[in-house]
N, CA, C and O atoms as CSV, one atom per row, in Angstrom:
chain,resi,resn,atom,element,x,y,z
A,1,UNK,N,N,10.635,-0.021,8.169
A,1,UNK,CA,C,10.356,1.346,8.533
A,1,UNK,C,C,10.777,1.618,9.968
A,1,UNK,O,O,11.359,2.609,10.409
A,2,UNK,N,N,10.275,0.309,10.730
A,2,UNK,CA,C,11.198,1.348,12.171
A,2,UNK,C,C,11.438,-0.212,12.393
A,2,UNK,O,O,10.831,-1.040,13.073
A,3,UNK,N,N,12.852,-0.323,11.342
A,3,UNK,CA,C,13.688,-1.681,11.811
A,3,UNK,C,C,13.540,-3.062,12.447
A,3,UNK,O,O,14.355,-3.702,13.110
A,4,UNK,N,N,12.295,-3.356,12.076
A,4,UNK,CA,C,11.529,-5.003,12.600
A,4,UNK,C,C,10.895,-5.504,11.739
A,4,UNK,O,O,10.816,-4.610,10.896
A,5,UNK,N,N,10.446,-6.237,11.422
A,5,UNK,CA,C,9.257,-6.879,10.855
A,5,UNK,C,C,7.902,-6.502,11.456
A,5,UNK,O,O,7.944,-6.338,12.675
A,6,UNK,N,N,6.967,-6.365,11.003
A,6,UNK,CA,C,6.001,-5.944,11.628
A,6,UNK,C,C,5.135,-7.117,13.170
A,6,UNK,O,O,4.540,-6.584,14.106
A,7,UNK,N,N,5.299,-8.653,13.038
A,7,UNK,CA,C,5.407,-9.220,13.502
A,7,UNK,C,C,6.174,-9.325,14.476
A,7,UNK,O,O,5.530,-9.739,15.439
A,8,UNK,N,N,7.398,-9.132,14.758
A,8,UNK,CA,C,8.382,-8.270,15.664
A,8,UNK,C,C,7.130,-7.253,16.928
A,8,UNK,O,O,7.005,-7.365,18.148
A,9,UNK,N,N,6.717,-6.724,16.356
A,9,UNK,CA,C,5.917,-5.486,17.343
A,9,UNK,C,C,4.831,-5.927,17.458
A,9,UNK,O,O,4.013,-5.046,17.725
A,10,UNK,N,N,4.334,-7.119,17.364
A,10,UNK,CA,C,2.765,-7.808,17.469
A,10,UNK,C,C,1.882,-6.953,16.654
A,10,UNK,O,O,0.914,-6.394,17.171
A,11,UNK,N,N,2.220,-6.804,15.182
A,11,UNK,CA,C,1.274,-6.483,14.564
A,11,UNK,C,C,1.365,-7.225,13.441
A,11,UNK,O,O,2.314,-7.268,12.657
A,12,UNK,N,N,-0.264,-8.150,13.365
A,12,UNK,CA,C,-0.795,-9.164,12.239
A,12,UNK,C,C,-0.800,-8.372,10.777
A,12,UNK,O,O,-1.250,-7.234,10.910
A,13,UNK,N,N,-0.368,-8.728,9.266
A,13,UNK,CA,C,-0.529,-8.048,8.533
A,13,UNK,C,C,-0.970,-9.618,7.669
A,13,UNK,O,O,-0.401,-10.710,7.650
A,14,UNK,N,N,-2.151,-9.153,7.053
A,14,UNK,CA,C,-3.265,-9.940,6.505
A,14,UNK,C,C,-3.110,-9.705,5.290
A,14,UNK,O,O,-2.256,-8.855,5.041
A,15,UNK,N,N,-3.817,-10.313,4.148
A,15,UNK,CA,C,-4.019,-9.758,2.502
A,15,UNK,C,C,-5.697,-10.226,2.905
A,15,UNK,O,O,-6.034,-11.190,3.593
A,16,UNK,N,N,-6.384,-9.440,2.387
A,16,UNK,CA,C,-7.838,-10.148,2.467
A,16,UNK,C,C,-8.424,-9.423,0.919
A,16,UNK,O,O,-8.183,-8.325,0.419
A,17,UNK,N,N,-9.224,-10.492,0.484
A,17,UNK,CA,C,-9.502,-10.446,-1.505
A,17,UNK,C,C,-10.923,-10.268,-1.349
A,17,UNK,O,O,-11.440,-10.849,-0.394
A,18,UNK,N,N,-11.672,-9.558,-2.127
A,18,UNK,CA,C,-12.652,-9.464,-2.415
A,18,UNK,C,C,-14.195,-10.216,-1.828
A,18,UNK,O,O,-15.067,-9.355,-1.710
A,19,UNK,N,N,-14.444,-10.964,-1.629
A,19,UNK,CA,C,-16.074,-11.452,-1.035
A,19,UNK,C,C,-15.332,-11.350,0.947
A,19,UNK,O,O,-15.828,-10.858,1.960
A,20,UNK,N,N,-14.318,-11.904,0.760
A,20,UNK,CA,C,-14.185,-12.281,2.161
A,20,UNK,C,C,-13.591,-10.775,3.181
A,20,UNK,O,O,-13.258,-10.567,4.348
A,21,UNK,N,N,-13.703,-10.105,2.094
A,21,UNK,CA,C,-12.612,-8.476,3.085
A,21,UNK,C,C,-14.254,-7.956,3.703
A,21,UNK,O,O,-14.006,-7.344,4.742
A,22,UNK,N,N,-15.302,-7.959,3.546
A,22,UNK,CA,C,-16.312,-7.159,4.765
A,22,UNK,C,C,-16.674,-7.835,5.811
A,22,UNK,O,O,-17.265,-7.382,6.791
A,23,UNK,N,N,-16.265,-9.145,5.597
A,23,UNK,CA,C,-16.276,-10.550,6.750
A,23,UNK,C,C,-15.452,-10.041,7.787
A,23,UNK,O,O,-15.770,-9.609,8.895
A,24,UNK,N,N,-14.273,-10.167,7.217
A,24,UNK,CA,C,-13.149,-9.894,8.249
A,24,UNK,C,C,-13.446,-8.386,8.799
A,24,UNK,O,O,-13.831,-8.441,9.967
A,25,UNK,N,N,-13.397,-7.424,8.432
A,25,UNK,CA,C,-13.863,-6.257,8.644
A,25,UNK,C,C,-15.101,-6.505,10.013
A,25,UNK,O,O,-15.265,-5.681,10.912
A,26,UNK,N,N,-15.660,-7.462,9.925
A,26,UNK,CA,C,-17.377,-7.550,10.919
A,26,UNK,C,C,-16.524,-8.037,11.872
A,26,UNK,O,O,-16.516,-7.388,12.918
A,27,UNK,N,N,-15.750,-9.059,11.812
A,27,UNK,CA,C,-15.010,-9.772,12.637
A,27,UNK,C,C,-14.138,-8.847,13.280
A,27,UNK,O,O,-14.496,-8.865,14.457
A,28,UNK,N,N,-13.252,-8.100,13.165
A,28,UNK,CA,C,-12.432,-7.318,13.382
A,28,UNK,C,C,-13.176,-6.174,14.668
A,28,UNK,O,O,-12.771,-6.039,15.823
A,29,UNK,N,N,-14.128,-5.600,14.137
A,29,UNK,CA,C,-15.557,-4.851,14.690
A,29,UNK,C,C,-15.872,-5.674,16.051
A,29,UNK,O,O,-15.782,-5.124,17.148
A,30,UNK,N,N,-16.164,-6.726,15.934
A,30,UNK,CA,C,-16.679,-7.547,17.280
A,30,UNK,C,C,-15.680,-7.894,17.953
A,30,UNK,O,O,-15.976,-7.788,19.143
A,31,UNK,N,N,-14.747,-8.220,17.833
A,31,UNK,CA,C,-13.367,-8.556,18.344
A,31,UNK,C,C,-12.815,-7.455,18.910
A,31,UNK,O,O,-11.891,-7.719,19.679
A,32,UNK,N,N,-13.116,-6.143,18.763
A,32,UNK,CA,C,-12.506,-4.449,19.113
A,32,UNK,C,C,-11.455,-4.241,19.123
A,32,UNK,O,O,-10.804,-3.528,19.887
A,33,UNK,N,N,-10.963,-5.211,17.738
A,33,UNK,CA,C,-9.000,-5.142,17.153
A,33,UNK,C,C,-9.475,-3.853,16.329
A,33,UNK,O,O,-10.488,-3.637,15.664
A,34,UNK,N,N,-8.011,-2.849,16.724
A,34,UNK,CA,C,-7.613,-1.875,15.515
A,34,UNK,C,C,-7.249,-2.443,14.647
A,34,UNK,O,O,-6.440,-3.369,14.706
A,35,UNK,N,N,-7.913,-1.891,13.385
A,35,UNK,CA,C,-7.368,-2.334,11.990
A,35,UNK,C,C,-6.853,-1.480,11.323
A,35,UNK,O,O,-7.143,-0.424,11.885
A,36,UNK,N,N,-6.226,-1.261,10.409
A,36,UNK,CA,C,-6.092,-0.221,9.227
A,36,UNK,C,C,-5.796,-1.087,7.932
A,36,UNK,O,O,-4.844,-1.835,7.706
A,37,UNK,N,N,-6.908,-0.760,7.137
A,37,UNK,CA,C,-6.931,-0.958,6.148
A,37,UNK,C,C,-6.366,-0.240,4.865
A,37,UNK,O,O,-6.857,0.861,4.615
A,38,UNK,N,N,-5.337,-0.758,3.971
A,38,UNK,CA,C,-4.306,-0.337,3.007
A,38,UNK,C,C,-4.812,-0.323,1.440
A,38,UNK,O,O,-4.573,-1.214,0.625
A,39,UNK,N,N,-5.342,0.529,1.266
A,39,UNK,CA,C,-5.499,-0.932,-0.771
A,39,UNK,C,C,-5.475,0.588,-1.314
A,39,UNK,O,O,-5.916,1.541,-0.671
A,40,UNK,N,N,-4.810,0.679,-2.778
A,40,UNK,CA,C,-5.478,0.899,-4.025
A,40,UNK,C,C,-6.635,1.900,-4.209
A,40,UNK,O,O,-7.716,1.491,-3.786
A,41,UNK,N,N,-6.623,3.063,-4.727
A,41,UNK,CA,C,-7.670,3.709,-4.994
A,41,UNK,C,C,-8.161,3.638,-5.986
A,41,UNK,O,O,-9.175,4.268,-6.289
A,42,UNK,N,N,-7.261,2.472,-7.082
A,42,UNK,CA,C,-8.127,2.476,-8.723
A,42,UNK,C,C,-8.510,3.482,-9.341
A,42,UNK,O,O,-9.163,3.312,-10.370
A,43,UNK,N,N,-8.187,4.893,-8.850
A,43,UNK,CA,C,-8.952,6.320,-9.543
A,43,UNK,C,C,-10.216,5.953,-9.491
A,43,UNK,O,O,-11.037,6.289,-10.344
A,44,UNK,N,N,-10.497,5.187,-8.419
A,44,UNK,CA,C,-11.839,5.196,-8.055
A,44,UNK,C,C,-12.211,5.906,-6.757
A,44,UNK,O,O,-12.344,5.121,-5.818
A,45,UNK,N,N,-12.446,7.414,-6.416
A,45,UNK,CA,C,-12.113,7.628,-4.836
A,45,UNK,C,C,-13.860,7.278,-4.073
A,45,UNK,O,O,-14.223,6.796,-3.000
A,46,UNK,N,N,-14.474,7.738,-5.107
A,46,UNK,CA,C,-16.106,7.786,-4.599
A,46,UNK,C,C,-16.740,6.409,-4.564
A,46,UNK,O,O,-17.926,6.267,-4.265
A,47,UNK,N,N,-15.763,5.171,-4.942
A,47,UNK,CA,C,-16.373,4.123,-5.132
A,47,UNK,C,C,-15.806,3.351,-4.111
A,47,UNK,O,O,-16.345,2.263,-3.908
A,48,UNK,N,N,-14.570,3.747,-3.223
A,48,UNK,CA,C,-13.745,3.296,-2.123
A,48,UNK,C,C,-14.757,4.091,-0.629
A,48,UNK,O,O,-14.949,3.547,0.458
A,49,UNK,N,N,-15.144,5.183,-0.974
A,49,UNK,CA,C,-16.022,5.908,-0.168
A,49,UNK,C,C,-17.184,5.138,0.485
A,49,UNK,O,O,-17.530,5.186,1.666
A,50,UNK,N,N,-17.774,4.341,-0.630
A,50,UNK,CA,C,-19.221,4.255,-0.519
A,50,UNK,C,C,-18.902,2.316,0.022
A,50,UNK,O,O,-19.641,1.591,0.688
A,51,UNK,N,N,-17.762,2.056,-0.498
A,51,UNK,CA,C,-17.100,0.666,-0.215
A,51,UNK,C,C,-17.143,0.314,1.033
A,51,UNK,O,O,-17.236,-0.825,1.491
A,52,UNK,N,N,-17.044,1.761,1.826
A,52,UNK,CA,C,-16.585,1.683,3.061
A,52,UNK,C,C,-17.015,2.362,4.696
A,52,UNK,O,O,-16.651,2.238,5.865
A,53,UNK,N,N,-18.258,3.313,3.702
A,53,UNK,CA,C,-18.798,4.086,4.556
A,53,UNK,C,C,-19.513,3.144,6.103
A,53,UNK,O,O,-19.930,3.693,7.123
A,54,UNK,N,N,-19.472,1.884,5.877
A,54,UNK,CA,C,-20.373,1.637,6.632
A,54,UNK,C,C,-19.075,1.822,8.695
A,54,UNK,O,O,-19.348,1.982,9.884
A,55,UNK,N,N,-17.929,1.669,7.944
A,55,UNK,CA,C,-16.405,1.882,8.776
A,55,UNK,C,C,-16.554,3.369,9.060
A,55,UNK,O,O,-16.260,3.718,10.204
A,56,UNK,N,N,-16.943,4.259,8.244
A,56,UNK,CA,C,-16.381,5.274,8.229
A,56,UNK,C,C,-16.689,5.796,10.146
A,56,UNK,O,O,-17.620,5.367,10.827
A,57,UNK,N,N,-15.687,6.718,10.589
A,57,UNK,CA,C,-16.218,7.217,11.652
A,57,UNK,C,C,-15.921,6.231,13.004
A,57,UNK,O,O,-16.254,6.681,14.100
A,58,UNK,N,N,-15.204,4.689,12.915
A,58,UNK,CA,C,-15.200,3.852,13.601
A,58,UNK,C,C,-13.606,4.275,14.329
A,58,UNK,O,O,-12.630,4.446,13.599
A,59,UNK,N,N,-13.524,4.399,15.713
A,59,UNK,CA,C,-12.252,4.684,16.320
A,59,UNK,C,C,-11.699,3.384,15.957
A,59,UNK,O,O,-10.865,3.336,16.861
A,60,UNK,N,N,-11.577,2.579,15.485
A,60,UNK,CA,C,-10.488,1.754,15.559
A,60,UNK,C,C,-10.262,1.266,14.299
A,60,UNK,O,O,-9.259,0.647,13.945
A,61,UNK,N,N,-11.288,1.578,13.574
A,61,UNK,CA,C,-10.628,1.058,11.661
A,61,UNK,C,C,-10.276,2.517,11.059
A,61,UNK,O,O,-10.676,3.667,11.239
A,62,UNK,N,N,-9.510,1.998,10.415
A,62,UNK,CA,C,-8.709,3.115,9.551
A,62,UNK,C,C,-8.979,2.922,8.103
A,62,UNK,O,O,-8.600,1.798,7.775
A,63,UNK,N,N,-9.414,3.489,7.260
A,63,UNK,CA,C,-8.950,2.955,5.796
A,63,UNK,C,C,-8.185,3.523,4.896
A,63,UNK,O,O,-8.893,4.349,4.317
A,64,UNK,N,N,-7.276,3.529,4.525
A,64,UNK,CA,C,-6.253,4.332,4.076
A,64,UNK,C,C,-6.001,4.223,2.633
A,64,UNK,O,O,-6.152,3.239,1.909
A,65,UNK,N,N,-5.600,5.374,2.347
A,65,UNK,CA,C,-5.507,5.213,0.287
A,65,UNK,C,C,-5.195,6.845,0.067
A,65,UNK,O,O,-5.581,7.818,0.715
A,66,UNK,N,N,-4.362,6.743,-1.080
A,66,UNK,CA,C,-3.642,7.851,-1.385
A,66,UNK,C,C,-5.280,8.750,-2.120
A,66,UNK,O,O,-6.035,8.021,-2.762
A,67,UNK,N,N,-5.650,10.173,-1.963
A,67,UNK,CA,C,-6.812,10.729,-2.799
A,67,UNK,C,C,-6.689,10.955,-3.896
A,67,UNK,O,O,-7.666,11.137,-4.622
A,68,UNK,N,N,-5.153,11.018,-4.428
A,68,UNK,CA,C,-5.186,11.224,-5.785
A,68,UNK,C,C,-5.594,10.386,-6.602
A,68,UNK,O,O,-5.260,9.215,-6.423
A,69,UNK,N,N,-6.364,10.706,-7.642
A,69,UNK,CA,C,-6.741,9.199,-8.511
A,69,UNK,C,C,-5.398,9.179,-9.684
A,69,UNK,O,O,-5.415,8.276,-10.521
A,70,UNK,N,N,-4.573,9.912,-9.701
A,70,UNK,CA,C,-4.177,9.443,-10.760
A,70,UNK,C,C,-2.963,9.048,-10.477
A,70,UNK,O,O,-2.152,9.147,-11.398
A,71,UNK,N,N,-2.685,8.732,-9.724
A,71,UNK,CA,C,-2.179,7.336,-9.083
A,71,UNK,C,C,-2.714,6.763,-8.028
A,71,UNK,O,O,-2.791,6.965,-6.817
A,72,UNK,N,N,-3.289,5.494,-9.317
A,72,UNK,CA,C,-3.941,4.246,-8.674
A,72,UNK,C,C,-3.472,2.784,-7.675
A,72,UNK,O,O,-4.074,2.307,-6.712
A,73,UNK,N,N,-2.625,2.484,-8.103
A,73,UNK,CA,C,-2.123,1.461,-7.571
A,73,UNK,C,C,-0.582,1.830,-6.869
A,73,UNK,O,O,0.023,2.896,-6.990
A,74,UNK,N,N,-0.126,0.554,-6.063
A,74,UNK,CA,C,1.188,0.865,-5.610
A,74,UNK,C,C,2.115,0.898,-6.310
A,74,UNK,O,O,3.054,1.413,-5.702
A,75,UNK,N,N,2.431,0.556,-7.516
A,75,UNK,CA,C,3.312,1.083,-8.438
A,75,UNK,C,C,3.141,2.763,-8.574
A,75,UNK,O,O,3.628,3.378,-7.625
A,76,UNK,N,N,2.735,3.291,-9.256
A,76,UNK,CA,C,2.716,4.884,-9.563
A,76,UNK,C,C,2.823,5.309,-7.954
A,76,UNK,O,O,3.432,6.286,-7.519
A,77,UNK,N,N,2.230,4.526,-7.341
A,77,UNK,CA,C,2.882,5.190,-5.503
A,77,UNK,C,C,4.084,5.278,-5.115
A,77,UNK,O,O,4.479,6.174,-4.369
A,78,UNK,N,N,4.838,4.315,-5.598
A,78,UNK,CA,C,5.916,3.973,-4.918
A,78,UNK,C,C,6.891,4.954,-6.033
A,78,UNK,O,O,8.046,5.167,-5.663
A,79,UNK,N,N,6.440,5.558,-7.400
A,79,UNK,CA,C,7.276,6.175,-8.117
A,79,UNK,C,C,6.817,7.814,-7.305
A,79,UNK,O,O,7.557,8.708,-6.893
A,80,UNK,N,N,5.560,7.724,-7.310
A,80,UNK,CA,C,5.380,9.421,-7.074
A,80,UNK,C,C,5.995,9.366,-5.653
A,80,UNK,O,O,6.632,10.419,-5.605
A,81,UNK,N,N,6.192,8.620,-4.260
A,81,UNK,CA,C,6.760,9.068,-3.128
A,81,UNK,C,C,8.288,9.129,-3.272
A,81,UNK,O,O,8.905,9.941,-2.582
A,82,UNK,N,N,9.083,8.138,-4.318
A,82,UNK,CA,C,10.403,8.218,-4.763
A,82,UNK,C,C,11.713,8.632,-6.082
A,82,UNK,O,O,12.921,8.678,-6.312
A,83,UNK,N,N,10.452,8.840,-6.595
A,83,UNK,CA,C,11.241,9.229,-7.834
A,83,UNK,C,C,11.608,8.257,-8.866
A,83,UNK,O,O,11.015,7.219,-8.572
A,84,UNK,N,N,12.248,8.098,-9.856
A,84,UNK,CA,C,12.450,7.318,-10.917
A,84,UNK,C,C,14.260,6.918,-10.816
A,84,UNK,O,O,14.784,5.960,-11.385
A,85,UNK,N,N,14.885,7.808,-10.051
A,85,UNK,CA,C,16.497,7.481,-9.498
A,85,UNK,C,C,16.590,6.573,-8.875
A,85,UNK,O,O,17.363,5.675,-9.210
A,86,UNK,N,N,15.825,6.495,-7.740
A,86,UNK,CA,C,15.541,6.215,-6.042
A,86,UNK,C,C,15.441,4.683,-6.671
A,86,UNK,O,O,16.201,3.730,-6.494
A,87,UNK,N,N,14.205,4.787,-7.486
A,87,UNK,CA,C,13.574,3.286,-7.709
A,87,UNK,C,C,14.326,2.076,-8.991
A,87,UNK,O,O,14.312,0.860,-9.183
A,88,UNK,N,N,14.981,3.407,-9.689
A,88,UNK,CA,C,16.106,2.675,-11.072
A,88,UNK,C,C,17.602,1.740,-10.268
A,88,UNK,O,O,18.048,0.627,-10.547
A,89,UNK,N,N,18.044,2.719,-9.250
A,89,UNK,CA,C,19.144,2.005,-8.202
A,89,UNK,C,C,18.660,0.725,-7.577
A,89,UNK,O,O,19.319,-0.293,-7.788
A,90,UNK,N,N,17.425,0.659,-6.724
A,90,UNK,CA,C,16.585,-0.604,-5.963
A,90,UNK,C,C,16.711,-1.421,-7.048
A,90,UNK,O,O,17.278,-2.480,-6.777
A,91,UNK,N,N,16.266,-1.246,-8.561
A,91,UNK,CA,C,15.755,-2.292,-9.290
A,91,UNK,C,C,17.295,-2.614,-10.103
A,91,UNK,O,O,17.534,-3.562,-10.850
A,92,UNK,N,N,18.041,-1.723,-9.771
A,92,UNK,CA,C,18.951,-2.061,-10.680
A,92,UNK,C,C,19.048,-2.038,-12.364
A,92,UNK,O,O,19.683,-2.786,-13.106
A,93,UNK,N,N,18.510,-1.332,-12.561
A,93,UNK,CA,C,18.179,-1.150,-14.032
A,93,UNK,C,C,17.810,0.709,-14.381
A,93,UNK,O,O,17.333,1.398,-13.479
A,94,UNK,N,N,18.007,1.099,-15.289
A,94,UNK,CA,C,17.566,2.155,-16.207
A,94,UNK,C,C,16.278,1.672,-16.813
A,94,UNK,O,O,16.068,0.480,-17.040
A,95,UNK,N,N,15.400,2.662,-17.075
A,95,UNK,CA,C,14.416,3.194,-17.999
A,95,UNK,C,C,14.077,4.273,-18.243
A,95,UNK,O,O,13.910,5.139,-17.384
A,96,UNK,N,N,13.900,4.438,-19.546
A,96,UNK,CA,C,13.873,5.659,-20.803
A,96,UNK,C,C,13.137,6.828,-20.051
A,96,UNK,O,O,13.548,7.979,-19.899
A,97,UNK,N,N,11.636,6.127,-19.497
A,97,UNK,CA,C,11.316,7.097,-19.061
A,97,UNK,C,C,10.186,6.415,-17.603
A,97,UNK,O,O,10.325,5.275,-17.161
A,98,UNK,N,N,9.149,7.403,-17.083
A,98,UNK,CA,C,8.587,7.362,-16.370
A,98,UNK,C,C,7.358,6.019,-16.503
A,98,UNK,O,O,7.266,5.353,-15.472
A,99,UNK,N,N,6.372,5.563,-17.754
A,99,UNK,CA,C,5.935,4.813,-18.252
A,99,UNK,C,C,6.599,3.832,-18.118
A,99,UNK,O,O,6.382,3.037,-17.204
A,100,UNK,N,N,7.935,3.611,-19.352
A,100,UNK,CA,C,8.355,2.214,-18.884
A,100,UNK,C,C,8.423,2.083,-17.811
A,100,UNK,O,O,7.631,1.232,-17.406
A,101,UNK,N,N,9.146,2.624,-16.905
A,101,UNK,CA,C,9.412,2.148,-15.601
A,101,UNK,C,C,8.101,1.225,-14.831
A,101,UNK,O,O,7.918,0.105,-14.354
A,102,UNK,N,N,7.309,2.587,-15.081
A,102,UNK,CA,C,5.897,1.852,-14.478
A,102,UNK,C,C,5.148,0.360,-15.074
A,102,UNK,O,O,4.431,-0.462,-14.504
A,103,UNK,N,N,5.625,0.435,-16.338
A,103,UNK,CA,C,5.213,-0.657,-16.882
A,103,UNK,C,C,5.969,-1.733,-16.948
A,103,UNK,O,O,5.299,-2.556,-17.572
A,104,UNK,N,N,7.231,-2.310,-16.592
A,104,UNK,CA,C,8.276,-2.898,-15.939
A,104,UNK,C,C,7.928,-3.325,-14.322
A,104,UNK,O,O,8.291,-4.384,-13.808
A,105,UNK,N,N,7.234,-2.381,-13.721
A,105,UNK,CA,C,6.979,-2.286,-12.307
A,105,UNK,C,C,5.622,-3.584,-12.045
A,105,UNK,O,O,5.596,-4.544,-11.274
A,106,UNK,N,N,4.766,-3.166,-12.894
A,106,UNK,CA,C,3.791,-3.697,-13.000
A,106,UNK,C,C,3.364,-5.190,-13.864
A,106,UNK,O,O,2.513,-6.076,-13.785
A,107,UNK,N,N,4.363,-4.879,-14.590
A,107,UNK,CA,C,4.464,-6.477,-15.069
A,107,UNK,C,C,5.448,-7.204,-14.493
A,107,UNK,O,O,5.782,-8.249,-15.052
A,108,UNK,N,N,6.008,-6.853,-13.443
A,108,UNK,CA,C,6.863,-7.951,-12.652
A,108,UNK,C,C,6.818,-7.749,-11.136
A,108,UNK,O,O,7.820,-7.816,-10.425
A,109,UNK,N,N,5.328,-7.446,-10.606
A,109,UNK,CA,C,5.494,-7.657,-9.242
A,109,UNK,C,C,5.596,-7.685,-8.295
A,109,UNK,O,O,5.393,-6.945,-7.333
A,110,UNK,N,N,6.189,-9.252,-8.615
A,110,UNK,CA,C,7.037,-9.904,-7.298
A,110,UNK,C,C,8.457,-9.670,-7.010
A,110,UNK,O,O,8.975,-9.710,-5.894
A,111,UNK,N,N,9.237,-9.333,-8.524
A,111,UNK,CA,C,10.420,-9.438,-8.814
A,111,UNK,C,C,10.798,-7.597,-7.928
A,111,UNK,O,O,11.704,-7.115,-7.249
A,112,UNK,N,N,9.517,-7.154,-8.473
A,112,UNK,CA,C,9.794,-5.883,-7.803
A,112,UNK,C,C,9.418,-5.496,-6.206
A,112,UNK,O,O,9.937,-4.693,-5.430
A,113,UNK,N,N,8.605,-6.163,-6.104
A,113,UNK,CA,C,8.448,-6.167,-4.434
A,113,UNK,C,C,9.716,-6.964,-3.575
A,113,UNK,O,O,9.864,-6.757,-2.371
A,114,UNK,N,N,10.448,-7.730,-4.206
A,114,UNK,CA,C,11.655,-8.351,-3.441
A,114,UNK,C,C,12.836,-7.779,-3.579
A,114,UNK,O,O,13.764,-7.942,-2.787
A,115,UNK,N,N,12.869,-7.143,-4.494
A,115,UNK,CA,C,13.985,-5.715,-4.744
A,115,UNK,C,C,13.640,-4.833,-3.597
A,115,UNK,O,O,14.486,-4.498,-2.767
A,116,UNK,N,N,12.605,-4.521,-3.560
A,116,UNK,CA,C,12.228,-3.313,-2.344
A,116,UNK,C,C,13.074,-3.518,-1.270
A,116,UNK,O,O,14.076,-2.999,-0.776
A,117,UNK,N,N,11.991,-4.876,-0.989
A,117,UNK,CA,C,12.041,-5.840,0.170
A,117,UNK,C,C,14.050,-5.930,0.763
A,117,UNK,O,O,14.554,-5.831,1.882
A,118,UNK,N,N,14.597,-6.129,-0.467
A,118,UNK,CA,C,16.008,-6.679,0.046
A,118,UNK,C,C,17.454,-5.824,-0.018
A,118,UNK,O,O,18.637,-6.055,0.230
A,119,UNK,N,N,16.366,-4.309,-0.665
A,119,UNK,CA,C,17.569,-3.441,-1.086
A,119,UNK,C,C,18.117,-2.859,0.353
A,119,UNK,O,O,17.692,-3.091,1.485
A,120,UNK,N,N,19.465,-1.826,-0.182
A,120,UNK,CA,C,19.918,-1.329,1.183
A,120,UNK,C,C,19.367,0.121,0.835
A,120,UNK,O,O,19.232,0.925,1.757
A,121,UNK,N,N,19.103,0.413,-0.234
A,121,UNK,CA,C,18.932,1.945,-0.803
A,121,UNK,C,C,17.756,2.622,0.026
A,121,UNK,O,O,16.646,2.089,0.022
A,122,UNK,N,N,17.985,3.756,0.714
A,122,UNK,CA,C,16.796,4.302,1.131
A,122,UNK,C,C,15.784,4.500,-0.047
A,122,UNK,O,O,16.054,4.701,-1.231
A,123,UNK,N,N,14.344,4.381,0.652
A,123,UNK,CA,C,13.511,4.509,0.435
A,123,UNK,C,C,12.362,4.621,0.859
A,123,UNK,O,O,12.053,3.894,1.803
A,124,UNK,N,N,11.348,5.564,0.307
A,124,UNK,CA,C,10.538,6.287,1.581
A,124,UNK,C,C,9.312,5.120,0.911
A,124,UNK,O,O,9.393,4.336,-0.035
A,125,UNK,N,N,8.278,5.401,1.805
A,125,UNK,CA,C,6.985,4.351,2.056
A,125,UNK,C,C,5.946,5.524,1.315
A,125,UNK,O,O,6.377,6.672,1.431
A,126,UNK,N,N,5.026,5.430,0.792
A,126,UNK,CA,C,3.876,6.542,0.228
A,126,UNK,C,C,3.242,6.276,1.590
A,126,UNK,O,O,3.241,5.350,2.401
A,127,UNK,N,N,2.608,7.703,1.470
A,127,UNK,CA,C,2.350,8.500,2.898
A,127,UNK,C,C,0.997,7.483,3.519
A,127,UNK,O,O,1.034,6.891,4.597
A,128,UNK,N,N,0.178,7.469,2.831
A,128,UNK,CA,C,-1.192,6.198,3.132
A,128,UNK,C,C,-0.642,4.815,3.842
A,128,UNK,O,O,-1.363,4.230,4.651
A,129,UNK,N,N,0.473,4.394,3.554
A,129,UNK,CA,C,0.898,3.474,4.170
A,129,UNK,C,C,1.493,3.546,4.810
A,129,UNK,O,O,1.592,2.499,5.450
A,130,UNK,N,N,2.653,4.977,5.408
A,130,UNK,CA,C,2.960,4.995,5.998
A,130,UNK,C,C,2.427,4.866,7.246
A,130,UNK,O,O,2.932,4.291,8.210
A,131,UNK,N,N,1.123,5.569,7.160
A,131,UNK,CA,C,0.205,6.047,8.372
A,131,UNK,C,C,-0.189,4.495,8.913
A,131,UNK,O,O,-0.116,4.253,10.118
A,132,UNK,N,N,-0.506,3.715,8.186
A,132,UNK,CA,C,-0.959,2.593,8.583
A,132,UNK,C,C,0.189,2.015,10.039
A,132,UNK,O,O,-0.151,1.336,11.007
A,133,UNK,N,N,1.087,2.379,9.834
A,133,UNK,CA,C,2.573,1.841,10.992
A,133,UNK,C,C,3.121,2.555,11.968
A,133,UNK,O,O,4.071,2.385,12.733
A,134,UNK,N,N,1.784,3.969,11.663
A,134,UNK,CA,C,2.459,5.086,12.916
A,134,UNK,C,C,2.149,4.204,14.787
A,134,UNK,O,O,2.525,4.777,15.810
């Protein structure tokens, strides 16, 4: 997005899973590192709300997620910020329609995150994540 690796600009990018993500979060808090946090709304928005309220209001954590529920995950993100052209060229392949695609997307990945990762084809970032890199 602005031509580095994020590591490049001294910024740590973490995956943190389930029991251990409000740990790090406390840690993060005492430490008085900005965070922004990225994930998934699951078409769950009121359940990411309440996930998180205890952040909410904190100058230095962010939590970020697209509001629409009906696209949940980064697949249907990465189709609704680009289109089904945008993303058929990256992957190198055709599909029939909007579904397959998504369901191609989602059952492969990795295969599809390294297409992203290695294409030359523009392509825009969904807006929630973008924000995370402003």
């Amino acid at each position: 997005m602005h031509g580095k690796m994020p590591l490049e600009g001294g910024v740590d990018v973490i995956s943190v899973n389930s029991l251990a993500f409000k740990r790090f979060l406390e840690i993060a808090v005492l430490l008085d590192r900005t965070v922004a946090v990225v994930t998934d709304n699951d078409g769950k928005i009121a359940a990411l709300q309440s996930k998180y309220a205890d952040y909410a209001g904190r100058p230095k954590v962010a939590i970020l997620f697209d509001p629409d529920e009906s696209f949940p995950t980064l697949e249907p993100q990465l189709l609704k910020a680009n289109g089904r052209p945008t993303i058929e060229k990256i992957l190198g392949r055709a599909f029939t329609s909007d579904a397959e695609l998504l369901d191609y997307m989602t059952s492969n990945k990795a295969d599809t995150a390294l297409k992203f990762f290695a294409t030359t084809e523009d392509w825009k970032v969904p807006e929630y994540i973008a924000r995370a890199v402003e």
